[in-house]
C-alpha positions in Angstrom: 33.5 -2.0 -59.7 31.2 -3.5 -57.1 31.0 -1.6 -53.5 33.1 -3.7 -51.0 32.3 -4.6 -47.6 33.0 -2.3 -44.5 33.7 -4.0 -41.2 33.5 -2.5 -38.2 34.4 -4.1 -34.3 30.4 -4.3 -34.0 28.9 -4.2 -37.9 29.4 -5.8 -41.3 28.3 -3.0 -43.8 27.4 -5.2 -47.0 25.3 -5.7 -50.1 21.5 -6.5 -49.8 20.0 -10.0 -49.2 16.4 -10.7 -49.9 15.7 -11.7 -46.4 16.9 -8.2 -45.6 13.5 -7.3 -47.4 10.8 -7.6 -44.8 13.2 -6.1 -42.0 13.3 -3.5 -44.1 9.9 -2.6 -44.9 9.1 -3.1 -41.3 11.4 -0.5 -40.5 10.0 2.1 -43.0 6.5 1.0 -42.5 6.9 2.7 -38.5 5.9 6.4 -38.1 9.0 6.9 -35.0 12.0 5.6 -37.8 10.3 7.9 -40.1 9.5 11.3 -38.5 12.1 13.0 -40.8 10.7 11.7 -44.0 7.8 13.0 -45.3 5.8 9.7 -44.8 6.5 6.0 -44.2 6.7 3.4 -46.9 4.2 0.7 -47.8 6.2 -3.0 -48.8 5.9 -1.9 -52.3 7.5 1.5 -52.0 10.3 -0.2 -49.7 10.9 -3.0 -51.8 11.3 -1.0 -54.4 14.1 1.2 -52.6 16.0 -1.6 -51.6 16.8 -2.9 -55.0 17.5 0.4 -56.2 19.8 0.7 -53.2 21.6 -2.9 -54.1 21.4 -2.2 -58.2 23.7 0.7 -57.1 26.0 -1.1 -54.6 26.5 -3.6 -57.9 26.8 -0.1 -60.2 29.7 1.6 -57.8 32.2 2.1 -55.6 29.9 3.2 -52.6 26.1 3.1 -51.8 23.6 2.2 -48.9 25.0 -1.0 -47.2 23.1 -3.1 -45.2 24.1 -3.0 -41.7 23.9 -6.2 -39.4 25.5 -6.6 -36.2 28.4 -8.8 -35.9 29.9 -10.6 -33.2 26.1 -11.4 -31.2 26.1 -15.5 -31.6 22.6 -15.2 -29.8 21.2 -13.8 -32.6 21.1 -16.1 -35.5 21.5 -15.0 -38.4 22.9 -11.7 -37.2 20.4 -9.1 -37.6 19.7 -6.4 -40.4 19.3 -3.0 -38.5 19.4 -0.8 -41.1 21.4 1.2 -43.8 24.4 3.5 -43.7 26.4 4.6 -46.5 27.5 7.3 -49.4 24.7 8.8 -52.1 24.6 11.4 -54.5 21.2 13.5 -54.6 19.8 13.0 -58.0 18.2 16.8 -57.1 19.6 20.4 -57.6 20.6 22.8 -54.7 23.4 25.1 -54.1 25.6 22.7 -53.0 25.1 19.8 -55.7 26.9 18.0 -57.1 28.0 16.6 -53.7 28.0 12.9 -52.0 26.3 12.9 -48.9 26.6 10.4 -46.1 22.9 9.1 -44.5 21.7 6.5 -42.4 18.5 4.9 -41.0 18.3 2.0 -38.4 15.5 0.4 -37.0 14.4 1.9 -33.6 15.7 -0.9 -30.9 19.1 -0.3 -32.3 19.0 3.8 -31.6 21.3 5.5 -28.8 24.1 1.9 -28.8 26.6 4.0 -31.0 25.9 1.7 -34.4 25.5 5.1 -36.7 28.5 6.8 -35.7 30.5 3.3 -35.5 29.3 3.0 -39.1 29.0 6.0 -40.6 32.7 6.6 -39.0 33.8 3.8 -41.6 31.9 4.6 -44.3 33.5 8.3 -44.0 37.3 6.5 -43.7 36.1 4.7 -46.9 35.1 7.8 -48.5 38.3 9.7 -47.9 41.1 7.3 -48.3 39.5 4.9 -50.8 37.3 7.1 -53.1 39.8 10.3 -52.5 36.7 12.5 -52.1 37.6 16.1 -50.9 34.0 16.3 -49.3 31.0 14.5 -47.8 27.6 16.5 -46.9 24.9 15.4 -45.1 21.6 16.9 -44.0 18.0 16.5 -41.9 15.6 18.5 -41.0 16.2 21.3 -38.6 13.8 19.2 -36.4 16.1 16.3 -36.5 18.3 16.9 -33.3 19.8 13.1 -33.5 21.1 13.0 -36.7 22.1 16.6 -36.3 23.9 15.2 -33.0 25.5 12.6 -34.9 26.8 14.5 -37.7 28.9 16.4 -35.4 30.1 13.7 -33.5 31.3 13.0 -36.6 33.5 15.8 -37.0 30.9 17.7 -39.8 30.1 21.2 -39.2 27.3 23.7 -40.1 26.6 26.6 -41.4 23.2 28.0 -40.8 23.5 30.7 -43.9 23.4 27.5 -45.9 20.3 25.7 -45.2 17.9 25.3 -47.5 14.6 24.0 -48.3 14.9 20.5 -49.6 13.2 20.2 -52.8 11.4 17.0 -52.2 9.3 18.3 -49.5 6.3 20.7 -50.1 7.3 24.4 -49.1 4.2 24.3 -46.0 5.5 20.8 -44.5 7.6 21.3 -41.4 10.2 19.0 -42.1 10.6 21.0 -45.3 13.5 23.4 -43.8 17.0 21.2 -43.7 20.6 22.1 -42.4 23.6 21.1 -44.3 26.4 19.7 -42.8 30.1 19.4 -44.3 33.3 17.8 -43.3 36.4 18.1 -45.9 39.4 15.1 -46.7 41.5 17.9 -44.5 39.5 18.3 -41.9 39.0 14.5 -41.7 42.3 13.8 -42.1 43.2 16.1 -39.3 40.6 14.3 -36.7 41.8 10.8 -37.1 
């Protein structure tokens, strides 16, 4: 079954268009969006993403939506801004299996309240659609935003479990992550 669509009062969460593409790589291509990430992506590399990112929405239940704004007539068509949505890391760590919540949005759409608005949704969609009893998400311990954001959403962290993400070499900074966890209970007991 094909991932549905998530709206929000200010966002359509959705499948991938092509002409969501060059936002896109524009997007991963800037060294701000990606401080977190071990490096930026060239067009290839972030083409190459995105359809792997829609062949899944087409696969499952869940995914990366594209996020574009809804509601702005002034901006026609309504802008892609980014991505926010459910993944399972494909690596191993004490806490996988898991689904983990994430998100990335283009820098002139930071600090308006679009990641918690949508990631807000996307855990809703989680928990009473896909009955999952937990959603994770991490950064890097020098990501104070998304740390932010995680508990604005509700998640909370335990410091004993960080860990060293496997996909980053053991002398980068950003190699050192914090995990973040919010249960169906706990969800359920917030909203």
């Amino acid at each position: 079954m094909p991932a549905p669509r998530i709206e929000t009062p200010r966002l359509l969460l959705r499948h991938w268009r092509q002409e969501d593409r060059e936002p896109f790589a524009q997007m991963n291509s800037n060294s701000e969006v990606m401080r977190y990430f071990p490096q930026t992506l060239d067009r290839v590399q972030s083409d190459l993403f995105a359809e792997v990112i829609q062949i899944g929405l087409e696969e499952r239940d869940h995914g990366l939506w594209a996020v574009e704004l809804r509601n702005d007539r002034s901006l026609e068509p309504a802008p892609f801004i980014g991505f926010v949505g459910l993944s399972v890391p494909t690596w191993n760590a004490s806490f996988t299996p898991c689904t983990e919540i994430g998100w990335r949005l283009n820098r002139p759409f930071w600090g308006r309240g679009f990641a918690t608005e949508a990631a807000r949704h996307v855990l809703r969609y989680g928990f009473q659609v896909l009955k999952l009893n937990e959603v994770v998400s991490f950064t890097s311990l020098l990501n104070a935003r998304s740390m932010a954001l995680m508990e604005r959403l509700g998640m909370t962290r335990d410091i004993t479990e960080d860990f060293d993400h496997p996909k980053v070499e053991t002398n980068n900074e950003l190699c050192r992550h914090a995990l973040y966890r919010i249960s169906d209970k706990k969800w359920a007991n917030s909203n």
